[in-house]
mmCIF file as Biopython writes it, N, C-alpha, C and O atoms, coordinates in Angstrom:
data_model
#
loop_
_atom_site.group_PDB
_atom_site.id
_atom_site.type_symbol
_atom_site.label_atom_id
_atom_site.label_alt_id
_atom_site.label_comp_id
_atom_site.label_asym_id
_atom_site.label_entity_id
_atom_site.label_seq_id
_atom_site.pdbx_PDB_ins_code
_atom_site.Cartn_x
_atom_site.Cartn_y
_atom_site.Cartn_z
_atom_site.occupancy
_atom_site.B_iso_or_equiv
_atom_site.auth_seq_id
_atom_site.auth_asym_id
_atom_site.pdbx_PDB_model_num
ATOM 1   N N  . UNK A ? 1  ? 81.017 55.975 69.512 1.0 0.0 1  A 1 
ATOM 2   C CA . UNK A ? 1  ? 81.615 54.720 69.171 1.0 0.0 1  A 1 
ATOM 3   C C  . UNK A ? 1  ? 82.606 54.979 68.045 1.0 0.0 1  A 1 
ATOM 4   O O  . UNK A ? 1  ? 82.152 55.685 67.145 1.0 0.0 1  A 1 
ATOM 5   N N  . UNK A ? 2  ? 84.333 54.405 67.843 1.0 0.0 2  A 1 
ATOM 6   C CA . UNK A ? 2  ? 84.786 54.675 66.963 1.0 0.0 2  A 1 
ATOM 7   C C  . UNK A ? 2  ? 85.132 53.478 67.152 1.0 0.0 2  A 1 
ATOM 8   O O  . UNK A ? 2  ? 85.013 52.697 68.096 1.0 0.0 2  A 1 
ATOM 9   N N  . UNK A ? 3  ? 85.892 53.387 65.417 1.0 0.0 3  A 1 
ATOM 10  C CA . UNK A ? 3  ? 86.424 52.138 64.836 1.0 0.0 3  A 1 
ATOM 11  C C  . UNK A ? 3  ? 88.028 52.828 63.909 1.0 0.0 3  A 1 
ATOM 12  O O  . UNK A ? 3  ? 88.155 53.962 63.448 1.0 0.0 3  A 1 
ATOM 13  N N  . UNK A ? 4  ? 88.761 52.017 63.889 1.0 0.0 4  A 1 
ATOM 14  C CA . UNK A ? 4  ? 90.025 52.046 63.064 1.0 0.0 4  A 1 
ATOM 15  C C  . UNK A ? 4  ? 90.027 51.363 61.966 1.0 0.0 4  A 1 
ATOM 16  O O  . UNK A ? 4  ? 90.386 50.196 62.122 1.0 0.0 4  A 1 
ATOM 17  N N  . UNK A ? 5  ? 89.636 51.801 60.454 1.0 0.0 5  A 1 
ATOM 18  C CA . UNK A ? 5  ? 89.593 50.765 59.469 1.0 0.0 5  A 1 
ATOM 19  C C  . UNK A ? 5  ? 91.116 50.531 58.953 1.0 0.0 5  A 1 
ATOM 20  O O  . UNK A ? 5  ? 91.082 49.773 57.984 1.0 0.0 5  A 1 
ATOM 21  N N  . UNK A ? 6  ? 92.448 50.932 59.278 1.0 0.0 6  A 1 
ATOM 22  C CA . UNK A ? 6  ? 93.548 50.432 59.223 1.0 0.0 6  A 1 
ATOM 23  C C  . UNK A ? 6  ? 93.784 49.340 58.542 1.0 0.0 6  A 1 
ATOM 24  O O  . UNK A ? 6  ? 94.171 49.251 57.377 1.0 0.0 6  A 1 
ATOM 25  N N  . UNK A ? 7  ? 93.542 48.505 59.297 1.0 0.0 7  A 1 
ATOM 26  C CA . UNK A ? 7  ? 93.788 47.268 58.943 1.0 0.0 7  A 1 
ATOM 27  C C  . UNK A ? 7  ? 92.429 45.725 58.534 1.0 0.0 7  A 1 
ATOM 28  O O  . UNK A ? 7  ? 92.342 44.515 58.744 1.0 0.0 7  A 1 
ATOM 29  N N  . UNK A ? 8  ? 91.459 47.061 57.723 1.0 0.0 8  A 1 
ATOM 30  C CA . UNK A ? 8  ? 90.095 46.185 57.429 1.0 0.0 8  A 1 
ATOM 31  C C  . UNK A ? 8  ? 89.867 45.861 56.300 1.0 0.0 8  A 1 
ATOM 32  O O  . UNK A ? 8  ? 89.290 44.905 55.783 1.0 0.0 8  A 1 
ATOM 33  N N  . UNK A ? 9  ? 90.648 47.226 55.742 1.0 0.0 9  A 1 
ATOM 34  C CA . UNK A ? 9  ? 89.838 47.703 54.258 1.0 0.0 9  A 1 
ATOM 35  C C  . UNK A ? 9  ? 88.720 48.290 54.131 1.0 0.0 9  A 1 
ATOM 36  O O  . UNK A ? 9  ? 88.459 48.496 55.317 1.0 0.0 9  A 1 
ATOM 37  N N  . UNK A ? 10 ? 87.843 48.722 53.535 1.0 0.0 10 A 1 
ATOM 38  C CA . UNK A ? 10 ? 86.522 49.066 53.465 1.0 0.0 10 A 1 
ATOM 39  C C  . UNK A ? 10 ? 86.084 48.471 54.654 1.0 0.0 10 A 1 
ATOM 40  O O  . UNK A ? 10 ? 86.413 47.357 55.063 1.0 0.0 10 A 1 
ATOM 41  N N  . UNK A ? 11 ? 85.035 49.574 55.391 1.0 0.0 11 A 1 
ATOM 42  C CA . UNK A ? 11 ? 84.133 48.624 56.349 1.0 0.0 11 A 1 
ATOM 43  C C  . UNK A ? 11 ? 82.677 49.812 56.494 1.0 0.0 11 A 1 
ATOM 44  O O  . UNK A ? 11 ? 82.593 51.037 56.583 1.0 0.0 11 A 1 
ATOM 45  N N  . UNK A ? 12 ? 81.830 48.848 56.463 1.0 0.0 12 A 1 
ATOM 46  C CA . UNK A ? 12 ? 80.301 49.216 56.182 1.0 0.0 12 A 1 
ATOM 47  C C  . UNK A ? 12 ? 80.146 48.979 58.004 1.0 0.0 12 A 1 
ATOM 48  O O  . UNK A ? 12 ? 80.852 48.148 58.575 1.0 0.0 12 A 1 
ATOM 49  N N  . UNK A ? 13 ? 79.018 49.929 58.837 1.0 0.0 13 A 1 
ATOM 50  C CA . UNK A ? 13 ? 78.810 49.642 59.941 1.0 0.0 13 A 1 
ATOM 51  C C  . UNK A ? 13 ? 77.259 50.270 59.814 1.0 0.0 13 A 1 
ATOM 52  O O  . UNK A ? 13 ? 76.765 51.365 59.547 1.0 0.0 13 A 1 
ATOM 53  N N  . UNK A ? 14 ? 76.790 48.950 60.159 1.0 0.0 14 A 1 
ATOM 54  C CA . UNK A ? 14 ? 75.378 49.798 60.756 1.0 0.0 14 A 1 
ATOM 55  C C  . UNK A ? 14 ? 74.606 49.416 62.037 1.0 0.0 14 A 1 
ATOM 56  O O  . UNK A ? 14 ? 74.960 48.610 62.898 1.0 0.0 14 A 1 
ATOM 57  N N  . UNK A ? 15 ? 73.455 50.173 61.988 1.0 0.0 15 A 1 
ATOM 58  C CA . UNK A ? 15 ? 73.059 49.880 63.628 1.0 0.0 15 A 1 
ATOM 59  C C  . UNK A ? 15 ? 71.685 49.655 63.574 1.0 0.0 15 A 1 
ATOM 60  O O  . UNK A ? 15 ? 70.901 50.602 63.502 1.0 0.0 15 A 1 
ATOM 61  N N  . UNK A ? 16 ? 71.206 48.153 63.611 1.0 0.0 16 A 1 
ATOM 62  C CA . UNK A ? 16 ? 69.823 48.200 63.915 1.0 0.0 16 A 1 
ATOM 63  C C  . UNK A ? 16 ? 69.655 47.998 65.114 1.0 0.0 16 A 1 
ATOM 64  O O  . UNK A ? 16 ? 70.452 47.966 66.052 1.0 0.0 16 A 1 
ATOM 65  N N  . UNK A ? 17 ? 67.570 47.733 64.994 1.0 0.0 17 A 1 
ATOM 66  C CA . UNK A ? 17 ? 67.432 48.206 66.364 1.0 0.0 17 A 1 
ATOM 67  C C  . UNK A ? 17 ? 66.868 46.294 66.560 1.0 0.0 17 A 1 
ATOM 68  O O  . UNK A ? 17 ? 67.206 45.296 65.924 1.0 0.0 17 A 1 
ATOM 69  N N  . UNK A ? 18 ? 66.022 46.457 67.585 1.0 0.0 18 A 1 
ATOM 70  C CA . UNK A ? 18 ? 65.478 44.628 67.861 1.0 0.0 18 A 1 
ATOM 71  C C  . UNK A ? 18 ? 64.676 44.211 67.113 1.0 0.0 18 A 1 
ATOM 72  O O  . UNK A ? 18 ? 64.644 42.988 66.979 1.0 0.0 18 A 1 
ATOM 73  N N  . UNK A ? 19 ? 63.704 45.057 66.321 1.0 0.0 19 A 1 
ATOM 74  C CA . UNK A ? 19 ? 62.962 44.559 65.620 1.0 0.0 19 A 1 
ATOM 75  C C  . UNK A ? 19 ? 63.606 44.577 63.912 1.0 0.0 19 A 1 
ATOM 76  O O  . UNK A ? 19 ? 62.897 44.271 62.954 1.0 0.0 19 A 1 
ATOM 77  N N  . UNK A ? 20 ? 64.733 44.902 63.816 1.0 0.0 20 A 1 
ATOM 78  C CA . UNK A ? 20 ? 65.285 44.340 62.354 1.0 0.0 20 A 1 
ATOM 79  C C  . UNK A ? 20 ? 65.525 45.806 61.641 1.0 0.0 20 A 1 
ATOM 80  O O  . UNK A ? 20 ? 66.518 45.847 60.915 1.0 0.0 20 A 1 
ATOM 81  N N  . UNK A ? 21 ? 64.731 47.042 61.752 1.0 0.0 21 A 1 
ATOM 82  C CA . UNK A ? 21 ? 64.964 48.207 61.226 1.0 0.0 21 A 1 
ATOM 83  C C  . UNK A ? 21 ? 66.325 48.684 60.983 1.0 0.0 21 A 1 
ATOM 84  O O  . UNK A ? 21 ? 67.113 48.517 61.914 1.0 0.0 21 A 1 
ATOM 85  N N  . UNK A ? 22 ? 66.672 49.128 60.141 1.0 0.0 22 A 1 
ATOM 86  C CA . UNK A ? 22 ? 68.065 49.835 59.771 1.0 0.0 22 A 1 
ATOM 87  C C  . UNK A ? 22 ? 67.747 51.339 60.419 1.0 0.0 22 A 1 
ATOM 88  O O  . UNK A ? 22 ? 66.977 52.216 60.028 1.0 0.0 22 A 1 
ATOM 89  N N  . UNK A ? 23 ? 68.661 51.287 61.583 1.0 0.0 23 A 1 
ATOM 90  C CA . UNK A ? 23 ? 68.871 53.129 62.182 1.0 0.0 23 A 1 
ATOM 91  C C  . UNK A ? 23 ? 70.029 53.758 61.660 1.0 0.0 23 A 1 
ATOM 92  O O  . UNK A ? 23 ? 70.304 54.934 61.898 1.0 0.0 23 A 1 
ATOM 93  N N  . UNK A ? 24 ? 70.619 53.109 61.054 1.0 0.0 24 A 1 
ATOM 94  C CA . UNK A ? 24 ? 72.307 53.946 60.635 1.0 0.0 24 A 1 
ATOM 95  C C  . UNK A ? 24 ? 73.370 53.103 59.755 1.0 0.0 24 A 1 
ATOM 96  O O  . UNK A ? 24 ? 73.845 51.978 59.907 1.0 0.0 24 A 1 
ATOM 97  N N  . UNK A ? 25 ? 73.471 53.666 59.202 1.0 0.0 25 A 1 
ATOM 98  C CA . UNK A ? 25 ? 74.480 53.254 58.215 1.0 0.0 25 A 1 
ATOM 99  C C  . UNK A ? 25 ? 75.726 54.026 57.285 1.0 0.0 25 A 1 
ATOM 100 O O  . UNK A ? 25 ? 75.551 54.763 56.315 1.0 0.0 25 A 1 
ATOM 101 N N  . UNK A ? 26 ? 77.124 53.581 57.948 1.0 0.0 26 A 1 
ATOM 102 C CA . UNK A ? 26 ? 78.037 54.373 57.310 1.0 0.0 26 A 1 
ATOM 103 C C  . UNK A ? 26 ? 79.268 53.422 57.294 1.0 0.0 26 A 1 
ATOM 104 O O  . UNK A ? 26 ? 79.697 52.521 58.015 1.0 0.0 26 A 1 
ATOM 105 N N  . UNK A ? 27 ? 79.670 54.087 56.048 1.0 0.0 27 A 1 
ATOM 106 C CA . UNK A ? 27 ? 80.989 53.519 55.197 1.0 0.0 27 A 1 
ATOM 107 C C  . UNK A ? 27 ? 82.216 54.460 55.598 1.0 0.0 27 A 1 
ATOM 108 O O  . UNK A ? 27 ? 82.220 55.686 55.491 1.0 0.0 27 A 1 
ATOM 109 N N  . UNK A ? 28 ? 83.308 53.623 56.102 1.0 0.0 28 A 1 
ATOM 110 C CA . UNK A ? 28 ? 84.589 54.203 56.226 1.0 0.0 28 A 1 
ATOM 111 C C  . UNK A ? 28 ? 85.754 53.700 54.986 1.0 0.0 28 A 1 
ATOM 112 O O  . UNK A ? 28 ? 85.312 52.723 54.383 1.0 0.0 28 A 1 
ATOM 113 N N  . UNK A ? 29 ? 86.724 54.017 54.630 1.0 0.0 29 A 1 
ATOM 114 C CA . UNK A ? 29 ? 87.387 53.780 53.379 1.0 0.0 29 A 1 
ATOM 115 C C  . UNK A ? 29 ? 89.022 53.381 54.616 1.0 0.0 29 A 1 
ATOM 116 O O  . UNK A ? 29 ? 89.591 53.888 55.582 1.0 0.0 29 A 1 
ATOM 117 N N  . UNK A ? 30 ? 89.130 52.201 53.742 1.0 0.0 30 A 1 
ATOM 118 C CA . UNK A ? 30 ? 91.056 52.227 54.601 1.0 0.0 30 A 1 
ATOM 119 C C  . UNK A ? 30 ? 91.614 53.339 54.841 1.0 0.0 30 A 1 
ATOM 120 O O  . UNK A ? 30 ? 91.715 54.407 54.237 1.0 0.0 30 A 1 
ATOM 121 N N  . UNK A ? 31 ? 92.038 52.841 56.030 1.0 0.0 31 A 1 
ATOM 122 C CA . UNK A ? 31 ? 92.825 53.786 56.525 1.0 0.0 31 A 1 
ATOM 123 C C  . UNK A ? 31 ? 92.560 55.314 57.658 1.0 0.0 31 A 1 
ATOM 124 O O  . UNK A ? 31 ? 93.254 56.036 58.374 1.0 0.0 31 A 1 
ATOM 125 N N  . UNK A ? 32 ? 91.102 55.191 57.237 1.0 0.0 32 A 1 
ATOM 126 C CA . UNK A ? 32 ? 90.425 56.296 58.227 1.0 0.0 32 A 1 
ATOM 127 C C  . UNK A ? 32 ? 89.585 55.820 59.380 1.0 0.0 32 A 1 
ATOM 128 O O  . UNK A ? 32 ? 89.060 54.711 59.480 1.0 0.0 32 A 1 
ATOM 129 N N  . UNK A ? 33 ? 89.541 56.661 60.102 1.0 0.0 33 A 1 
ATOM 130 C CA . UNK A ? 33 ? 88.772 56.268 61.593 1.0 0.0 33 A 1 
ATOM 131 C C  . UNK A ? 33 ? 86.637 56.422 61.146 1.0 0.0 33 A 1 
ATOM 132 O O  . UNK A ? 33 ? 85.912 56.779 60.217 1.0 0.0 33 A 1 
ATOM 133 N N  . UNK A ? 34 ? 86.544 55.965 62.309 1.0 0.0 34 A 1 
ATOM 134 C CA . UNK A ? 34 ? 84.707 55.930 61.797 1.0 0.0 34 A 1 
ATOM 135 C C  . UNK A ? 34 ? 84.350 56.461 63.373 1.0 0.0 34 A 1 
ATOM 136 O O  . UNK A ? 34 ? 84.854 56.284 64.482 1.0 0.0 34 A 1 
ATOM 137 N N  . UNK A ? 35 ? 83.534 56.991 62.990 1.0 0.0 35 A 1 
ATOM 138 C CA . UNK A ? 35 ? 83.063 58.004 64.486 1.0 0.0 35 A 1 
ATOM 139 C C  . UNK A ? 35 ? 80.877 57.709 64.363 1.0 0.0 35 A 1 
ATOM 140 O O  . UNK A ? 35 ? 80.106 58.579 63.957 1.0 0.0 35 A 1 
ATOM 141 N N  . UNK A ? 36 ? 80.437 56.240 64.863 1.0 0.0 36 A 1 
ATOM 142 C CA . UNK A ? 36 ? 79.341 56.400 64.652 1.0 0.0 36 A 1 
ATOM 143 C C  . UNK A ? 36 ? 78.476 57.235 65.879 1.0 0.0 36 A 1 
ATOM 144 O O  . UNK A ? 36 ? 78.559 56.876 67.053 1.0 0.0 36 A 1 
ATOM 145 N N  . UNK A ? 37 ? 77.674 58.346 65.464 1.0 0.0 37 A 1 
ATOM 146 C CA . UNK A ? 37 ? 76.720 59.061 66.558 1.0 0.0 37 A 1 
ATOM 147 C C  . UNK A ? 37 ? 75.761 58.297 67.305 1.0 0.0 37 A 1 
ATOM 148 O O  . UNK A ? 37 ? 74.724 58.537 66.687 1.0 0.0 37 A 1 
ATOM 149 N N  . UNK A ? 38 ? 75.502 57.635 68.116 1.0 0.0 38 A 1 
ATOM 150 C CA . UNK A ? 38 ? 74.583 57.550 68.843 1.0 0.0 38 A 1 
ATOM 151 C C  . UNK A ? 38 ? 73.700 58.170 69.550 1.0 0.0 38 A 1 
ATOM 152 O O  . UNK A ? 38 ? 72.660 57.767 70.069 1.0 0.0 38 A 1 
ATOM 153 N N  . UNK A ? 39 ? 74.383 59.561 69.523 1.0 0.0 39 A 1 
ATOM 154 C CA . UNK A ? 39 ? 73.712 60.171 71.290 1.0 0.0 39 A 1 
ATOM 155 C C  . UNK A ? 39 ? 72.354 60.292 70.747 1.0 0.0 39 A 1 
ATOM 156 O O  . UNK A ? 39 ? 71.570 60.471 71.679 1.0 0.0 39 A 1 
ATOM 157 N N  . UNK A ? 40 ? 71.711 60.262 69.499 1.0 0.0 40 A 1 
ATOM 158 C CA . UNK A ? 40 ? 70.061 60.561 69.186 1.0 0.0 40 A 1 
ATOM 159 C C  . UNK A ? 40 ? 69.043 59.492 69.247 1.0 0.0 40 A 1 
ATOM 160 O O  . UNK A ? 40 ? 67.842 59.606 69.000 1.0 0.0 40 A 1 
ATOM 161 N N  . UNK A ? 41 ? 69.837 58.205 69.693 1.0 0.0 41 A 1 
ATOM 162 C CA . UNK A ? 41 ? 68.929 56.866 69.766 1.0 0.0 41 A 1 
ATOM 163 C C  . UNK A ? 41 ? 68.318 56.851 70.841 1.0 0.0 41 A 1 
ATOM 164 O O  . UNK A ? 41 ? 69.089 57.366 71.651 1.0 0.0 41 A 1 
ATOM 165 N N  . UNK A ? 42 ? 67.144 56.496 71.478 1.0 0.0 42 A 1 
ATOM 166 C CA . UNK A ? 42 ? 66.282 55.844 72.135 1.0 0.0 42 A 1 
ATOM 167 C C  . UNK A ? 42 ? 67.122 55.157 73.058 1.0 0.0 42 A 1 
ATOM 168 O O  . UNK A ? 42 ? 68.268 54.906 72.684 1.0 0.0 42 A 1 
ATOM 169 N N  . UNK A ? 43 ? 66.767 54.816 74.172 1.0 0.0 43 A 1 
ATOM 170 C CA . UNK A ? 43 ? 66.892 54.104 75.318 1.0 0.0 43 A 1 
ATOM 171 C C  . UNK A ? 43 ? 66.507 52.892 74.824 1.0 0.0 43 A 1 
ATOM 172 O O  . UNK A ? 43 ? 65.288 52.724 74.793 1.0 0.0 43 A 1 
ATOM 173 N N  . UNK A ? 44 ? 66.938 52.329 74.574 1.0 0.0 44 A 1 
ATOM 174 C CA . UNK A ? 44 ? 66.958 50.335 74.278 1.0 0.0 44 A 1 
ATOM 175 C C  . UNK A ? 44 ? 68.168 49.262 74.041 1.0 0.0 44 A 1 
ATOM 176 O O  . UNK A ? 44 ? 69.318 49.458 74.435 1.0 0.0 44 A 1 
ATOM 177 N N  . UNK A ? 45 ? 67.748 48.134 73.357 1.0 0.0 45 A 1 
ATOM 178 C CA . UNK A ? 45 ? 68.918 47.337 72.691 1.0 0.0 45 A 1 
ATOM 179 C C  . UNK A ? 45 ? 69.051 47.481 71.229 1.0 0.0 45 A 1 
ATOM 180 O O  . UNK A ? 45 ? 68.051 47.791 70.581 1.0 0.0 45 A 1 
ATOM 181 N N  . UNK A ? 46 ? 70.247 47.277 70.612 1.0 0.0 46 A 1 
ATOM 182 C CA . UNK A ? 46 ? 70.414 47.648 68.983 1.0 0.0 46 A 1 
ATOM 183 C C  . UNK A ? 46 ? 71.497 46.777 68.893 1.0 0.0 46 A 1 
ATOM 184 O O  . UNK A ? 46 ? 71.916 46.280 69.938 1.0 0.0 46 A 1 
ATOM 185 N N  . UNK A ? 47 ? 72.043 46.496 67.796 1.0 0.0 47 A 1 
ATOM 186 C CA . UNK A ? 47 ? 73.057 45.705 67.026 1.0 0.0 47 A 1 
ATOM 187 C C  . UNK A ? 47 ? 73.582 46.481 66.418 1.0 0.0 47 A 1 
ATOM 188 O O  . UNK A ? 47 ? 73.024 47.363 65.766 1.0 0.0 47 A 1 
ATOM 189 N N  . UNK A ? 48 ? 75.206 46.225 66.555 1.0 0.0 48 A 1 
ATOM 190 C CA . UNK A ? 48 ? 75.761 46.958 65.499 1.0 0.0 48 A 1 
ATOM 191 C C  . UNK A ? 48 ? 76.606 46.106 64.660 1.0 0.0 48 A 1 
ATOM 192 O O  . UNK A ? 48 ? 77.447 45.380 65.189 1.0 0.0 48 A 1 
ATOM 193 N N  . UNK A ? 49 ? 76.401 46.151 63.044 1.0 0.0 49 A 1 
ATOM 194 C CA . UNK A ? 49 ? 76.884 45.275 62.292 1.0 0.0 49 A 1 
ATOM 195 C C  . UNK A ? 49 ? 78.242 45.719 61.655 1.0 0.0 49 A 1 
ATOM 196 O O  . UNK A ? 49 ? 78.061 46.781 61.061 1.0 0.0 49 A 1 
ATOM 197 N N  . UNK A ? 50 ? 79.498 45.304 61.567 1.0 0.0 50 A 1 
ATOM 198 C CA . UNK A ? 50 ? 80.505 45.797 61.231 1.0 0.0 50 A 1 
ATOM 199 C C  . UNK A ? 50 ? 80.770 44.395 60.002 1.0 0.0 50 A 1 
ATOM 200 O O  . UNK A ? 50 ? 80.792 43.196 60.279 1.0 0.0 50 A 1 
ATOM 201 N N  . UNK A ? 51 ? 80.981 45.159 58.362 1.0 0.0 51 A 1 
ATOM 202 C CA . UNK A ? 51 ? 80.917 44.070 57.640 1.0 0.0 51 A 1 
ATOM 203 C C  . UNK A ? 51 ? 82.564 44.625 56.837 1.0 0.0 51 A 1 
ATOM 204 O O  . UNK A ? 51 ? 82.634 45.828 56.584 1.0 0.0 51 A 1 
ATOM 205 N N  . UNK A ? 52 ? 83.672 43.825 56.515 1.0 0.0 52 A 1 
ATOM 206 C CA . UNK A ? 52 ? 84.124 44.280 55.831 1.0 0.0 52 A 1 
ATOM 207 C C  . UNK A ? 52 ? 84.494 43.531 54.477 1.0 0.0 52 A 1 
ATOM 208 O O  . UNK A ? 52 ? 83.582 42.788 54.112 1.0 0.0 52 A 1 
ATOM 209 N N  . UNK A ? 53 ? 85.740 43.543 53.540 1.0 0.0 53 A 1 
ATOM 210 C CA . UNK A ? 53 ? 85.467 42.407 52.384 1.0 0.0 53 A 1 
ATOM 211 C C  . UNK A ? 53 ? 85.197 40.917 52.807 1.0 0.0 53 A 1 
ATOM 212 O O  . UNK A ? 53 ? 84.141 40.465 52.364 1.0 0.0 53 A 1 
ATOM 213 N N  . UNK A ? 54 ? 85.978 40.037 53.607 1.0 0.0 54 A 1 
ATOM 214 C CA . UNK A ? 54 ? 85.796 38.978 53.789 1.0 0.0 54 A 1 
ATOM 215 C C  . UNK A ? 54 ? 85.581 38.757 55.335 1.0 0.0 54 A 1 
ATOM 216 O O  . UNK A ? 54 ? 85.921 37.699 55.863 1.0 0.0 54 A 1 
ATOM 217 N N  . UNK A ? 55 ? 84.999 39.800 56.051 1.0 0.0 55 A 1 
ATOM 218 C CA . UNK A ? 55 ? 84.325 39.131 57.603 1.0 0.0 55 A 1 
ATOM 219 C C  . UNK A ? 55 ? 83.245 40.187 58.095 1.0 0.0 55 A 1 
ATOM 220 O O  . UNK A ? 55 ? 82.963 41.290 57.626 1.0 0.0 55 A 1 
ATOM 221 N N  . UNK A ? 56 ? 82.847 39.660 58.937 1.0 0.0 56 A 1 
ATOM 222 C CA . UNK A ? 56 ? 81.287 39.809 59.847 1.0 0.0 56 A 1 
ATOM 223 C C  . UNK A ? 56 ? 81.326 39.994 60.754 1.0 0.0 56 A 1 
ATOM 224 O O  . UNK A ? 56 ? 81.860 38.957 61.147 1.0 0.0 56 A 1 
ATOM 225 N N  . UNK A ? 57 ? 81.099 40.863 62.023 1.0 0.0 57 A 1 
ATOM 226 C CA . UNK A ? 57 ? 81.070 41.237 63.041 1.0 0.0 57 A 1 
ATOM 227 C C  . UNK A ? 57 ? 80.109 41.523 63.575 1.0 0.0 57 A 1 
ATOM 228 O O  . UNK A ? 57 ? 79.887 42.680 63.220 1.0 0.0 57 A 1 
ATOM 229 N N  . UNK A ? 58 ? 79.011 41.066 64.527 1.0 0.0 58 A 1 
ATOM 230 C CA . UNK A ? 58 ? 77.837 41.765 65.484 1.0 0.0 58 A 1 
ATOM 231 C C  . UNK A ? 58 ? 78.013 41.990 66.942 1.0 0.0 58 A 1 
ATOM 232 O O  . UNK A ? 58 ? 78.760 41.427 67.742 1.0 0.0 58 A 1 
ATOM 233 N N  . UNK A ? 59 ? 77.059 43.046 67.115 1.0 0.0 59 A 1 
ATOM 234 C CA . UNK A ? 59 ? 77.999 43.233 68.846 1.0 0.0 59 A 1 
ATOM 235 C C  . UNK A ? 59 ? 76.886 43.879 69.005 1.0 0.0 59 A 1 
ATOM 236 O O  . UNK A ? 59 ? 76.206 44.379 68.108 1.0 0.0 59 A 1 
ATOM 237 N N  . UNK A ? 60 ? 76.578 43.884 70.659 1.0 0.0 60 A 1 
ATOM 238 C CA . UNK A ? 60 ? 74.963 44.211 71.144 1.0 0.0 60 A 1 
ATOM 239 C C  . UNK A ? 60 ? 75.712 45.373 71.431 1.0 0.0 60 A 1 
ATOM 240 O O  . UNK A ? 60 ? 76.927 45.500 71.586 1.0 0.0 60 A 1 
ATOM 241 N N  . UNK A ? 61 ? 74.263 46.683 71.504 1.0 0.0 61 A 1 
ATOM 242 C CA . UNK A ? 61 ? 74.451 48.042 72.246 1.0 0.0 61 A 1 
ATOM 243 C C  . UNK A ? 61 ? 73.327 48.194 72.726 1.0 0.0 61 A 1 
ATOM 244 O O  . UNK A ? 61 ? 72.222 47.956 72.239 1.0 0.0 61 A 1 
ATOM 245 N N  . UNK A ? 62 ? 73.661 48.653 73.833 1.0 0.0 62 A 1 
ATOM 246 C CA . UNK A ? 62 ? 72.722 48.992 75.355 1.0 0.0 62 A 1 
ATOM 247 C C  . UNK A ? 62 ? 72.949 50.575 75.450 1.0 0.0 62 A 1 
ATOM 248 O O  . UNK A ? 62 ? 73.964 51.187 75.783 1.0 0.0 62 A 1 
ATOM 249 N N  . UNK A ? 63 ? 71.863 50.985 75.110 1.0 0.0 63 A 1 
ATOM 250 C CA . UNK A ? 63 ? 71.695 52.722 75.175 1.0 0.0 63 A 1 
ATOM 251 C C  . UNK A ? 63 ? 70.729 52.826 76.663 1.0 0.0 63 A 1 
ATOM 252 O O  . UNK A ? 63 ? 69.626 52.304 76.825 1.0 0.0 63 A 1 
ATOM 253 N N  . UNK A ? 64 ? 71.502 53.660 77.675 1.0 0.0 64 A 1 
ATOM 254 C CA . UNK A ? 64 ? 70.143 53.808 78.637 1.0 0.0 64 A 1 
ATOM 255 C C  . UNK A ? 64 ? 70.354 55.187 78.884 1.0 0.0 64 A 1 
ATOM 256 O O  . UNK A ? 64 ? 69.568 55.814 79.594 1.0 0.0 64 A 1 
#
């Protein structure tokens, strides 16, 4: 999964799973790309939270 923080500013991304646990968490700085790993997760559903200064983003992930 990648992201372009270009045009975000700072952006925090993490990935829980259904029951609320934090599996991952990483900070990209303007201007650089974000490359989050998945391939070591479990077969399930997870959330991935993309937060940056002034917005919020959630988006389902389906690992099978």
């Amino acid at each position: 999964m990648e992201m372009n923080a270009s045009n975000f500013g700072n952006v925090i991304a993490t990935v829980i799973d259904i029951q609320g646990k934090l599996i991952l968490e990483k900070q990209i700085s303007e201007g650089n790309r974000m490359h989050l790993d998945v391939s070591e997760l479990q077969n399930g559903m997870y959330f991935v939270k993309v937060h940056t200064k002034d917005r919020s983003l959630v988006k389902k992930l389906i690992i099978e």
